[in-house]
Residue, then its C-alpha position, 0 to 999 in steps of 0.5 A: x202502336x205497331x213497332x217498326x223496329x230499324x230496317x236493316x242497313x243493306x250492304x254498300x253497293x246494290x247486287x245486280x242478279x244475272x238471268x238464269x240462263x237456260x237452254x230452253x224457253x220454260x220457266x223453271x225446272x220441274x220440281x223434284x216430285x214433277x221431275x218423277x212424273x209422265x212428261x207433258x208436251x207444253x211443259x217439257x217438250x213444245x219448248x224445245x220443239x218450237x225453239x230449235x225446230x219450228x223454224x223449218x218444221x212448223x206452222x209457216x208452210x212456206x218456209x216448211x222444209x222436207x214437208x215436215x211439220x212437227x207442231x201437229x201429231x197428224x203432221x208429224x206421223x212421218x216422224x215419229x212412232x208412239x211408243x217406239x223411239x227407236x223406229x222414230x226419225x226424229x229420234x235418229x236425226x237428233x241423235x245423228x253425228x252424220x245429219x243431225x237435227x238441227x244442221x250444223x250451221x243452223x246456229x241451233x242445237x240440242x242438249x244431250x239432256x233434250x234428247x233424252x226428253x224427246x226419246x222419253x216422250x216418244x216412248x212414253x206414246x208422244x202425246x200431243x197438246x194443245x197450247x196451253x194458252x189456247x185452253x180455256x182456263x178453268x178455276x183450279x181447286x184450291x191447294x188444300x191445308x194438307x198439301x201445304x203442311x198447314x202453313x197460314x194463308x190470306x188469300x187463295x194466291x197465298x194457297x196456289x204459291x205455299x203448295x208450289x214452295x212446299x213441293x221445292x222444300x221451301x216456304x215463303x218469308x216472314x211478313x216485312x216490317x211495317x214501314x217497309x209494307x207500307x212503302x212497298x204498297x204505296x210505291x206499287x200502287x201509285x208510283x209515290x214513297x209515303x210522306x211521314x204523316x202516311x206512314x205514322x197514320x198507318x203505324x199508329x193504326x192498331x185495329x185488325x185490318x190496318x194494312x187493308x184499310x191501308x191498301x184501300x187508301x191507296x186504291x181510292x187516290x188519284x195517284x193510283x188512277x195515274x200510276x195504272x194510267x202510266x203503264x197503259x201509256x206504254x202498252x198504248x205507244x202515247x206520245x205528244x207528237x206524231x213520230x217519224x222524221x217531221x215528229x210534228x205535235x200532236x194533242x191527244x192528251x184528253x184521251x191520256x186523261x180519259x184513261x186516268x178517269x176510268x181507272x179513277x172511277x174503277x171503270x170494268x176492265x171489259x168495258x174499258x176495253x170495248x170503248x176503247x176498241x170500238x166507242x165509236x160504234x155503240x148506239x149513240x155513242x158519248x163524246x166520252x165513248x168517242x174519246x176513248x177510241x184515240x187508243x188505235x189512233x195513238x199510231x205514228x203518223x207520217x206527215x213527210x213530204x213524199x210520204x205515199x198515202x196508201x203505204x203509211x195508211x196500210x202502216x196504221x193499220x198493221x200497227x193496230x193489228x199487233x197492238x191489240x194482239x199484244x195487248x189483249x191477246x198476247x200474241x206476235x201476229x206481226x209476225x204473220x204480216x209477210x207470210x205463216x207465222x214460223x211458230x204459232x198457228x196464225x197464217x197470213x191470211x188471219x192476219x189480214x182478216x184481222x187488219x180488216x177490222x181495222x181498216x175502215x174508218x176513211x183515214x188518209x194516212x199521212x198529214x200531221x196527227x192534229x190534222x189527221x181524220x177522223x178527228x173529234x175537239x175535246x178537252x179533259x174529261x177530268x175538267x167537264x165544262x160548266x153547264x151554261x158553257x157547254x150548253x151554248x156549245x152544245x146549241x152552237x153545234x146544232x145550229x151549226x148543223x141546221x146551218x150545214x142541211x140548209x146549204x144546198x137549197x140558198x146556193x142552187x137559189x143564188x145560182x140562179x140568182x147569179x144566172x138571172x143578174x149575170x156575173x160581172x164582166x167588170x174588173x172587181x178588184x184593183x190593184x195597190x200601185x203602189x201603196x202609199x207605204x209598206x212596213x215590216x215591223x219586228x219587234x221595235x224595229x220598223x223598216x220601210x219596203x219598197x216596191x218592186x216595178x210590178x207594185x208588188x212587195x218583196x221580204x226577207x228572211x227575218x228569222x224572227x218569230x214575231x214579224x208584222x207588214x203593215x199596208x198603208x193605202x191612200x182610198x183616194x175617196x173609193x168606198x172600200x169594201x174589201x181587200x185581197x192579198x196575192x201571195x206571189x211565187x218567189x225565188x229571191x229566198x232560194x233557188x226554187x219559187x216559194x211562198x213563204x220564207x220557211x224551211x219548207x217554203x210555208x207562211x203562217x199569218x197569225x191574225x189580219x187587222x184593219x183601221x183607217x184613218x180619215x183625213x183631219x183625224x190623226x187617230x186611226x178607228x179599227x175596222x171589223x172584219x166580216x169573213x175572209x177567204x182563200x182560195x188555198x188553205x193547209x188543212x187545220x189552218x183555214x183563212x178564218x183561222x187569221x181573224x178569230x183572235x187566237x196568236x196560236x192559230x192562222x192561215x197557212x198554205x203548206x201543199x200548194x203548188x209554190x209556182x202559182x199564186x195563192x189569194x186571201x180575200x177579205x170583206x170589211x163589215x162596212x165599207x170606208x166612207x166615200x168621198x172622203x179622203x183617208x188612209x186605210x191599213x192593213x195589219x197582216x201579223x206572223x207570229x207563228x211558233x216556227x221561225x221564218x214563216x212569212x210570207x216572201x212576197x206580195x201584191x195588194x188590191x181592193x174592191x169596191x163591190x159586196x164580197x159576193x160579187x167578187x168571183x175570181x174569172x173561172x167561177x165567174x165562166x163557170x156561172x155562165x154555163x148552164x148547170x148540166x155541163x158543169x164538171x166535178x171540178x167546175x161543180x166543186x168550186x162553186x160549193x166551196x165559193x158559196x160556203x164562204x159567203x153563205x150567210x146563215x152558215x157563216x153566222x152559225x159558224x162564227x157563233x160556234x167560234x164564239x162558244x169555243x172561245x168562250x170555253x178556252x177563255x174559261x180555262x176549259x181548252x179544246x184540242x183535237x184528237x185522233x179517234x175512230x170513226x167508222x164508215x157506213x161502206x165497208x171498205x174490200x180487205x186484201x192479202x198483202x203480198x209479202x205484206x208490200x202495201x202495194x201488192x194486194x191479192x185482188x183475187x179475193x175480198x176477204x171476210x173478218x175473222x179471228x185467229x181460229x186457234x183461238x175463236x174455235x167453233x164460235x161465230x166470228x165477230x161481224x165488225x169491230x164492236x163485235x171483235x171488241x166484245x169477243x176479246x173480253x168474252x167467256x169464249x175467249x180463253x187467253x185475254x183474262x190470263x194475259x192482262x192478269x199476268x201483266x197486272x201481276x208483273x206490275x206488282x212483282x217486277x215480273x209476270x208469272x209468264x215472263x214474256x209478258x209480250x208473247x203467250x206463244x209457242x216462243x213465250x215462257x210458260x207459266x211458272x203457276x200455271x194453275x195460279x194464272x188460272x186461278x186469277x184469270x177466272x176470278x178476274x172475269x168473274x168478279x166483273x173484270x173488276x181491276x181494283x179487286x185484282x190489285x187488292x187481292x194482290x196487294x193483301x197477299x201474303x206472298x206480296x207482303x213477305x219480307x224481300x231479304x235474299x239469303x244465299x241459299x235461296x239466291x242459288x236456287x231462285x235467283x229471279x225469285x220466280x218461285x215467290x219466296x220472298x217479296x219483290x224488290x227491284x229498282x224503281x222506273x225512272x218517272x217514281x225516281x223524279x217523283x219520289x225525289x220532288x215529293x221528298x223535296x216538297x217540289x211535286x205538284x199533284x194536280x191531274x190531268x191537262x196539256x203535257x209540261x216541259x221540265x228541265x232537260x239538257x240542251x240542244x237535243x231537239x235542235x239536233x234531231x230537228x227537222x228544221x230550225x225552229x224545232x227547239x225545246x222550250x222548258x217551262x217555269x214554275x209549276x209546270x216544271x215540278x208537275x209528276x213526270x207522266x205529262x212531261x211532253x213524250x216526243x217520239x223523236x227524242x225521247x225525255x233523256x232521263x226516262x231514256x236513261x231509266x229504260x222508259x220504253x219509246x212508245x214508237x210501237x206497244x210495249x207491254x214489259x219494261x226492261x230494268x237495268x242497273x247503268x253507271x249512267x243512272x248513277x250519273x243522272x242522279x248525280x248531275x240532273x239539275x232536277x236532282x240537284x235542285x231537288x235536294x237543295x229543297x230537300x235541305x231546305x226542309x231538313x233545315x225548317x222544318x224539324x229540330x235544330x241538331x243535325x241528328x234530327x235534321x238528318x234522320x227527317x231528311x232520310x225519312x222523307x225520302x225513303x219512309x224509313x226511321x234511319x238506323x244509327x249506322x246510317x245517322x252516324x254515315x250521314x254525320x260523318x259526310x255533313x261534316x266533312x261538307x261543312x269544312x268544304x263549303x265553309x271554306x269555298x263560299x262561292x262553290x256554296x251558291x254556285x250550288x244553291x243557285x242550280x234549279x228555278x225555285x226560290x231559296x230560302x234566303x235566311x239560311x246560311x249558304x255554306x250549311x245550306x250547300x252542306x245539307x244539299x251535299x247530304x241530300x243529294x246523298x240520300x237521293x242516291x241511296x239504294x233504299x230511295x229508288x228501290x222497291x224492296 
């Protein structure tokens, strides 16, 4: 058996290591033999440059001032002489008292060491380069025995490190302990501490090979799939609501289970990213290849009333422009949306070649993300719907479009039909005066309305979210065939006319029920309902929403013109008896999930005639007039009439209604997703002056291209598909070394370029740049393969090294850039919940589905809210202990502990995470009731589940929160605090079960409440130990 002798017990109190400032934009100094050597202008001398000068003398030709650019030899020639300092302006101005460069007031300036840089490169011939980023990377060599002195490697990461510590004077750690190994992989791989079972099968595994076999576990888990799936939410800005002030609801979880899939089955990185820029332009495409285009669909969404639809559709496009610059090609193009980027070769016009690959995909650009085409209905590709289900929903689609192409054909014959019978001049409907009664029924509660003197009913505002009308009406012998519902404009609510008695004057009528009751039979029979329809309906909540059985759906009217009516109409399957007297109600249900949303006044009809006979009197005119002078208007109105009453389209629909509630009713739930879809017509692309959505340069169209620093002499991508394929090509030289250095980042807290986010001329400059090279070849090379980049990693010496800081080494590397030791940083706030459930036995691993709402502190949505019914309701059981990447992400309000542990807002992309060590942690870990309940289970495990003495107690305790065997320091800490807690609660009864009733999971009752609370106390304890929530 391995040995894994005691970790040692780190001093009280974590360090928190200030950034090394520089004065510069490089990564690290040269080393001492670089120091000797030619200067070179990407490491040395661009930095500087593009630091204080390229604001005034760089690429943006607008704000270029003299006509001076220093970013090009050929543009600084009236600058600088090679080889001649002393007859080079630049070198007179940036040593001048007089006028130096930069100005004074400039707010930059330059070090005396700078100066002699640019007067020693000057002199040295001012060699240019091209930007290193810009360069198509080439495997480097690798660092042969000699030049490492014959120090021992694993990998060839191990070579490219030793040779750069050998140049320093310097070697890499010792390996670290085995518990420590084995915690640090599975924390970085799948964002969980080892449970004790793990880490003995490791231990206990003496074979050559165990740390891999080891790392190969953690790679073939589903905790990994969603460890690199919670990252890529952050660089895709996923959210579960749409953002801005409104910050409605959004479904695009399927997608987020989409990403957990394709890392889960080691999906190509180059395929991963094609479907996702562009699934929906492959040759026939998937429902999965469609699914992963929701990427650039992750946007804000602005469903504000006022919103202008041209300004927030130009917004979507912009922001998929810079997420896809960030996340692939490392580049602030953004920066070009107004004018010339001030530092890096991309002028306004590429970055508007590049918007217009993303423009074309027919978008709105307001409205609520479930309502926001191109839309697709999916559910999780981690639960694939049975074979007999998906069958059926399969044959409902296509007889549903059998159903559709027949449509032009059955409505010219029944408008020929109408033309030849003649539309009714009779009135069809008549109206309910007065019913024989109207209720409002709210819960138990039932009150009768009375009618106002036109026979039409007026409501309040109940502020309840469960409010029904019943409308009992006396047939008085009529065969009944259909009733219609007027919703009247009213302004007893407020001083403007509304329909409804929302905030926003909407309603929501959740379900439509009718039965009648025949004179001599007191049991009423329920009615079936044909088909309803409206002659208004808010998009995503048509009429036959209000009849298909689902409380969460309806009919709602949100956009119509509240001065004017709006009219339901609904047909009975079969009319009422005729001749016989009875009393026929209508059940009209509001039970919408947003409070106040009924309707505030109504007048009630029936007809006695076939539902297609029912023609309001414009569309009968219109059917009057012969058919080439209809109007668009005129024209549309009759198709939307008839495609409510089509028969074989109606029964097409209602079969794949039917299909679709088959599938819900299974478990197998479908949402709507925002996708990609592009046109057949190619929408004209024009620059944006000032990057104002309304002030096109219509001078010119322009063409689709990328950014020619990067494209070169090859061929431009002709369309999206094409720019997707391009991105992850050999001819692309930056998007390997960008996603390997962010896969790199995520195992070592910081990438080997330490601007993750930017590969410009602002960004760092690789601290191994022959390193990043190295990996961004075999990336490519090895089919852009991402689990065999994060083995070769994770096997590494460099990343198995001990991560002890001596204080020689801190002074020389205090951010650990030259990888002399192992990483070590405080953990994101998703592992700290994670690893604090998994300790407590509270976590629930299941994968995938609708995001969950666990405990967080009350009234913050309330406060931001955009009306009243805007309020945070937590779940229960499971789903409040399921891993934090599915609790809900509201825009608006973030989830308050990721906030407090630096998650990003995912308003935007984001591509590095900051780390901070607050006293407000501190205090979430202290006082958030998930903490608390967590460690009361902790003790609860502590109690039950190991010896009787409190030294085995506490030792399992510490282990199953850290994965490490405690030292006798540490038991004897530990001792001392649980008997100080057993005198306290001993002795405050009621302060024991004040704290053991915090949390909704069940305590055990057969445990004494005072050693109970004692043992919480300690865990707590443990849970806030600097060993818990850092990886080290």
């Amino acid at each position: 058996m391995k040995q894994s002798p005691n970790k040692q017990d780190a001093p009280a109190g974590c360090c928190i290591v200030a950034a090394l400032c520089v004065s510069w934009m490089g990564a690290l100094a040269p080393s001492p033999a670089a120091a000797q050597a030619r200067l070179s202008f990407n490491r040395d001398i661009r930095p500087i440059l593009s630091e204080n000068c390229f604001h005034c003398h760089g690429p943006d030709a607008g704000a270029r001032q003299a006509g001076l650019a220093l970013h090009t030899a050929g543009q600084a020639a009236a600058a600088i002489r090679p080889g001649r300092p002393d007859e080079s302006e630049l070198v007179a101005r940036v040593f001048s008292n007089e006028h130096p460069m930069p100005p004074v007031g400039s707010n930059r300036s330059l070090s005396e060491a700078q100066k002699g840089l640019l007067r020693q490169w000057i002199a040295e011939g001012a060699e240019y380069q091209s930007h290193w980023a810009y360069l198509p990377p080439q495997r480097p060599p690798t660092p042969t025995p000699e030049e490492l002195d014959g120090r021992p490697t694993r990998t060839p990461i191990d070579a490219f490190i030793q040779a750069r510590l050998a140049q320093e004077g310097l070697a890499i750690s010792p390996e670290a302990e085995p518990e420590v190994l084995a915690r640090r992989a599975t924390l970085a791989l799948t964002g969980l501490a080892p449970t004790p079972a793990e880490t003995d099968q490791f231990l206990a595994d003496e074979e050559p090979g165990a740390y891999e076999r080891l790392v190969d576990r953690l790679l073939a888990s589903d905790a990994y799939a969603e460890r690199m799936t919670l990252v890529w939410l952050d660089a895709s800005r996923f959210a579960d609501s749409d953002g801005y002030q409104n910050d409605a609801p959004r479904s695009n979880w399927p997608w987020r289970d989409w990403v957990i899939a394709a890392y889960r089955d080691n999906m190509p990185f180059d395929r991963f990213t094609i479907e996702q820029l562009a699934g929906d332009m492959l040759p026939n495409p998937t429902p999965s290849q469609r699914l992963a285009t929701a990427f650039n669909r992750n946007h804000r969404q602005n469903g504000e009333g006022g919103a202008l639809e041209e300004e927030f559709f130009v917004e979507n496009v912009i922001d998929r422009v810079e997420t896809t610059s960030a996340v692939w090609l490392g580049l602030t193009t953004g920066c070009a949306r107004c004018h010339d980027h001030k530092y890096d070769p991309i002028s306004q016009r590429e970055f508007y070649q590049l918007y217009a690959y993303f423009d074309n995909i027919g978008e709105r650009g307001i409205g609520k993300g479930v309502d926001a085409d191109p839309l697709m209905q999916s559910g999780s590709p981690l639960r694939p719907i049975p074979a007999p289900l998906a069958d059926r929903l399969a044959a409902a689609e296509r007889g549903l479009e059998s159903a559709r192409k027949g449509l032009p054909d059955r409505r010219a014959a029944w408008v020929r039909r109408m033309a030849a019978d003649g539309p009714s001049d009779k009135n069809e409907w008549f109206p309910v005066e007065p019913a024989k009664r109207v209720t409002v029924v709210r819960g138990e509660r039932r009150e009768e309305a009375a009618p106002m003197p036109d026979g039409s009913y007026e409501f309040g505002r109940y502020g309840s979210q469960a409010v029904a009308y019943e409308i009992d009406v006396n047939t008085a012998g009529e065969a009944i065939t259909g009733l219609r519902i007027d919703v009247l404009p009213s302004s007893h609510l407020g001083q403007n006319p509304t329909l409804g008695a929302g905030d926003n004057g909407n309603f929501v009528v959740t379900n439509l029920s009718a039965r009648v009751a025949y004179q001599g039979e007191p049991a009423g029979t329920k009615l079936e309902i044909a088909r309803v329809q409206a002659d208004y309906e808010q998009p995503g909540y048509p009429a036959s929403k209000a009849i298909d059985s689902d409380a969460k759906s309806g009919w709602a009217v949100n956009g119509a013109d509240p001065s004017r009516p709006v009219r339901l109409q609904l047909q009975l399957k079969e009319p009422i008896k005729k001749d016989v007297q009875a009393t026929l109600t209508l059940v009209i249900e509001q039970n919408s999930i947003y409070a106040n949303h009924t309707i505030g006044r109504l007048r009630a009809y029936f007809s006695t005639l076939p539902m297609s006979m029912t023609l309001t009197k414009s569309l009968n005119q219109t059917l009057r007039k012969p058919q080439a002078t209809w109007t668009d208007a005129q024209r549309k109105e009759v198709d939307d009439h008839y495609a409510k009453i089509d028969p074989p389209l109606l029964a097409a629909i209602g079969e794949h209604d039917g299909a679709s509630r088959a599938i819900d009713r299974a478990g197998f739930a479908r949402v709507p997703v925002m996708v990609m879809n592009e046109r057949d017509d190619r929408r004209p692309t024009y620059l944006l002056s000032r990057g104002q959505y309304d002030a096109p340069d219509l001078s010119e169209a322009l063409p689709r291209t990328v950014i020619a620093a990067l494209l070169g002499d090859h061929e431009a991508p002709r369309d999206r598909l094409e720019l997707a394929e391009w991105i992850v090509s050999r001819d692309n030289p930056i998007t390997a070394r960008v996603v390997a250095n962010r896969m790199w980042q995520h195992m070592f807290g910081i990438g080997l370029v330490k601007t993750t986010e930017d590969f410009g001329s602002q960004g760092e400059r690789p601290s191994h740049p022959e390193l990043l090279d190295w990996l961004a070849v075999e990336f490519i090379d090895s089919g852009w393969d991402v689990k065999q980049f994060y083995r070769l990693i994770a096997r590494s010496s460099v990343f198995r090294q001990s991560s002890r800081v001596t204080p020689a080494l801190h002074e020389k590397d205090p951010e650990n850039r030259l990888l002399a030791r192992g990483p070590r940083y405080r953990i994101d706030g998703f592992a700290v919940r994670d690893v604090a459930l998994g300790a407590a036995g509270l976590l629930r691993t299941d994968v995938g589905g609708p995001p969950v709402k666990p405990y967080q502190p009350g009234g913050l949505w309330e406060a931001v809210g955009a009306s009243a019914s805007d309020r945070y309701v937590q779940d229960t059981g499971d789903n409040l202990y399921r891993k934090s990447m599915y609790t809900y992400w509201r825009r608006a309000v973030n989830p308050p502990l990721q906030t407090i542990f630096d998650a990003s807002g995912r308003e935007v992309c984001n591509v590095r995470r900051r780390l901070t060590n607050t006293p407000l942690q501190a205090l979430a870990l202290m006082n958030d009731e998930t903490f608390i309940e967590a460690a009361r289970r902790l003790a609860q495990r502590m109690m039950t589940e190991s010896g009787r003495s409190p030294d085995e107690r506490l030792a399992y305790g510490y282990r199953l929160a850290t994965a490490y065997h405690a030292s006798p320091a540490t038991l004897q800490v530990l001792r001392d605090n649980l008997g100080f807690f057993k005198g306290h609660f001993a002795e405050r009864q009621t302060d024991a079960l004040a704290l053991l009733a915090h949390g909704q999971s069940p305590r055990d009752q057969s445990l004494d409440a005072s050693e109970h609370a004692a043992y919480t106390a300690v865990a707590h304890l443990i849970l806030n130990l600097d060993e818990t929530i850092t990886l080290e």
